[in-house]
Structure formats: structure tokens, C-alpha cells
Steps between C-alpha positions, in 0.01 A plus 500: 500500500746734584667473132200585350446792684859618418388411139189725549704755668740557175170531269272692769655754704246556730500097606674515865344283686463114529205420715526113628357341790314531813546456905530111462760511220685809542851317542475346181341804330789751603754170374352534194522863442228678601519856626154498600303258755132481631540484890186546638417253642810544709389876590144457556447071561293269273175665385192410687244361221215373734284868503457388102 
């Protein structure tokens, strides 16, 4: 993933960012690359779904 962003990056010059993972697989995300990750569910905990 992180190649083809560079790729995009040398068409595209407003491509900065590489947006890749979550909480549970933020490790692996930032291994890969990414310079963005979705943590909220570390911030904030799991989302409560029962009022649905």
C-alpha cells in the first residue's frame, strides 16, 4: 500500500495521506505505511448499539 501511494503521490500532488487501519490493527497499519489511523474506539470505547 504504501508504494502505491508514493506512486499516487508523483502523479497527484495533493495525495499525502495513507489512511489504514483501526484501534484493533493499528500496529500492523502504521507497519504498513499508513500516516493516518482510526482510534476511536481507543478514545471513546466500543460504541453502544443496543438504544437502536
Amino acid at each position: 500500500m504504501a508504494e502505491s501511494c508514493e506512486a499516487l503521490k508523483d502523479r497527484f500532488t495533493t495525495v499525502d495521506t495513507l489512511s489504514l487501519g483501526m484501534t484493533d490493527d493499528m500496529e500492523a497499519a502504521i507497519a504498513a505505511g499508513s500516516t493516518m489511523v482510526r482510534i476511536g474506539t481507543a478514545i471513546f470505547g466500543a460504541r453502544d448499539y443496543s438504544a437502536r
